[in-house]
C-alpha positions in Angstrom: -3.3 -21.4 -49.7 -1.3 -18.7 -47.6 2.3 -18.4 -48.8 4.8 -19.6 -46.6 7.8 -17.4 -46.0 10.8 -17.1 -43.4 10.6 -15.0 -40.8 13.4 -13.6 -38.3 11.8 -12.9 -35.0 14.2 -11.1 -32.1 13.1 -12.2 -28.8 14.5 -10.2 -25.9 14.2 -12.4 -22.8 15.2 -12.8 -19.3 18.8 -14.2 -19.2 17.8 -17.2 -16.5 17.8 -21.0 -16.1 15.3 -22.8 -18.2 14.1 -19.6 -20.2 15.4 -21.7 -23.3 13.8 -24.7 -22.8 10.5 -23.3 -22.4 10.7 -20.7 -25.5 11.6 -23.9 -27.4 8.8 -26.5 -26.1 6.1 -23.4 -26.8 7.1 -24.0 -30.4 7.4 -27.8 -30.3 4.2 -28.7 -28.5 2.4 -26.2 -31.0 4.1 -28.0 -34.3 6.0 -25.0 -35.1 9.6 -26.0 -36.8 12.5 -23.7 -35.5 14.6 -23.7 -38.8 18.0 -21.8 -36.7 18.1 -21.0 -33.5 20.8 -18.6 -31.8 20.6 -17.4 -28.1 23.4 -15.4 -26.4 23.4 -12.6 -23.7 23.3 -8.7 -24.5 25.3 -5.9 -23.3 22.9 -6.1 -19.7 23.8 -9.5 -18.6 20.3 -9.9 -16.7 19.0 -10.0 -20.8 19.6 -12.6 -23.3 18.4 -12.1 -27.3 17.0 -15.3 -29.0 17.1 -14.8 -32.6 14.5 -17.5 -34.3 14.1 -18.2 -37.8 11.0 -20.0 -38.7 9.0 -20.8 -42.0 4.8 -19.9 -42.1 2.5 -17.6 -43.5 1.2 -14.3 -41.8 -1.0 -16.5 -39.4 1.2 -18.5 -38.0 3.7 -15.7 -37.3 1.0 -13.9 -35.5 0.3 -17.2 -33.4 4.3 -17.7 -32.6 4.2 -13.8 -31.9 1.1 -14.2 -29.3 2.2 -17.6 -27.7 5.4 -16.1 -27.3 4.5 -13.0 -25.8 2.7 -15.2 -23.2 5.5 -16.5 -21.5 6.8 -14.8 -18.5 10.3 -14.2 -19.6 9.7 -12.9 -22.8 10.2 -8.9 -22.2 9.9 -8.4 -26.2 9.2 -10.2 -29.3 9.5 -8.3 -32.7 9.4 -9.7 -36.2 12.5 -8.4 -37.8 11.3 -9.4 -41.3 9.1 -6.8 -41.7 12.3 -4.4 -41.0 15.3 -3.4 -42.5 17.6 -5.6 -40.7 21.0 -7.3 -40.9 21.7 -11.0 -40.8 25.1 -12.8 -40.8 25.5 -16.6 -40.2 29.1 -18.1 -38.9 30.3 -21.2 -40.7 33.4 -23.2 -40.0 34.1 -25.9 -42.4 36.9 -28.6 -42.6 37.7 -29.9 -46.1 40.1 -32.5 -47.6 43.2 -30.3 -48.8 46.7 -32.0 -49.3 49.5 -29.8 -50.6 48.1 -30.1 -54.3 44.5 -28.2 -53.1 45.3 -25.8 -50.2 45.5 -22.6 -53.1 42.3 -24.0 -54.6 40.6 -23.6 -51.4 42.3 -20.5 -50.0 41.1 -18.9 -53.1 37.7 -19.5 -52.8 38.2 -18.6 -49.2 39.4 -15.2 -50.3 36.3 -14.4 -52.3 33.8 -15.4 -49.7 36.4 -13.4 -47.0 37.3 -16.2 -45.6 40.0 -17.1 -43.2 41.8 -19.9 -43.0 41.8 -21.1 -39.1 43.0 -24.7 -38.8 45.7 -26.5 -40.9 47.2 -29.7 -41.4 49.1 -32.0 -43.9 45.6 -33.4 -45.3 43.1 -30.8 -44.0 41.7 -27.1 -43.9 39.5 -25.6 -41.7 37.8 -21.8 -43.2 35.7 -19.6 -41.1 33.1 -17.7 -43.1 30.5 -15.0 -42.1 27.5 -13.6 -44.1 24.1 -13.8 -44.9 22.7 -17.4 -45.8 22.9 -16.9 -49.3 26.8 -16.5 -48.9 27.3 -19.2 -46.6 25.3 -21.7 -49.1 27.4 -20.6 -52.0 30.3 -21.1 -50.1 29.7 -24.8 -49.2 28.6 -25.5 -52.5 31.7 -24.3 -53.9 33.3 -26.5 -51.0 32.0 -29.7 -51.9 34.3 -30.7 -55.1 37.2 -30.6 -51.9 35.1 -33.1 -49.6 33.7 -31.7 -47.0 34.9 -33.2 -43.9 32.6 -31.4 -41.2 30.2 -28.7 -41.0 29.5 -26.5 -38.4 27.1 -23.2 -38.8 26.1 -21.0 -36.2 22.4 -20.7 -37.3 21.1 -16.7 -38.0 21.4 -14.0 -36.4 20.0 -10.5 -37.0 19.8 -6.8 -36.2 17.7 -4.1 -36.6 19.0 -1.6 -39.0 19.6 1.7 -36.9 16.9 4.0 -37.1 15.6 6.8 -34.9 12.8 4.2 -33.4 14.9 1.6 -32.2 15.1 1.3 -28.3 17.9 -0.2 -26.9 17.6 -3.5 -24.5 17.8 -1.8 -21.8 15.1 1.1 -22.6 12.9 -2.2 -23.6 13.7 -3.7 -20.4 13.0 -0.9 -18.6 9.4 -0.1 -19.7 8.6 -3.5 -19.3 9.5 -3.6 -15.6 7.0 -0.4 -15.2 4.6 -2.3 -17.0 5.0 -5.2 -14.5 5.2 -2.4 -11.3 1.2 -1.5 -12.0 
């Protein structure tokens, strides 16, 4: 049996209405599960960057890759796990913390580089960023304080910079000429 692994895939598309609804039904009415999910514009407003994180061997990344690439919107899809690539996750996180436990939890805070954003008499809130191994660690380590809510971001990711990398708008560009023939 293929191994299944998780893959990062970057999807440059057109930033307009209902672009996200139809990347996201391709994968449902296939059976593919989107394990995170983050969407927001780039620096050329006409271009938003869906960052997907799915699990699936080689064969069903290259299915999500062609499928995807079939959509109209879609100016670029590229599998950053092949890559050298950054990936943070945001996670806020409110936990139980009277007087007696606020310097528990601001010292864990400090270790993951955390920051304290919301306080009151009974409660914490802690923003944390990093890679999914950190945020896991840190919401174990969380869980002896009662976890009162949860909220993460889901993955994002970046190529590394390398001499090959186009920016959007370079990627944008060719694939309006492509269009113009």
């Amino acid at each position: 049996m293929p191994e299944e692994k998780k893959h990062t895939i970057s999807v440059l598309v057109a930033n307009q209405f209902g672009v996200l609804a139809r990347v996201s039904g391709m994968f449902s009415a296939r059976g593919y599960n989107i394990s995170s999910l983050c969407v927001g514009e780039t620096q050329d407003p006409t271009i938003s960057r869906m960052t997907v994180t799915v699990r699936g061997d080689d064969n069903v990344l290259s299915q999500i890759t062609q499928q995807l690439n079939k959509l109209v919107d879609v100016i670029e899809v590229e599998d950053l796990t092949a890559r050298l690539f950054v990936e943070r996750e945001l996670i806020m996180i409110r936990v139980a913390a009277n007087s007696g436990k606020r310097r528990e939890v601001l010292e864990v805070a400090e270790i993951f580089r955390g920051k304290i954003v919301d306080l009151d008499s009974n409660t914490m809130t802690v923003e944390v960023t990093g890679a999914q191994g950190k945020v896991g660690a840190f919401i174990e380590m969380m869980r002896p304080f009662g976890i009162l809510q949860l909220v993460r971001t889901g993955e994002i990711a970046i190529q590394r910079a390398a001499d090959d990398v186009k920016t959007d708008k370079e990627i944008a560009d060719q694939e309006n000429k492509c269009a113009a023939k």
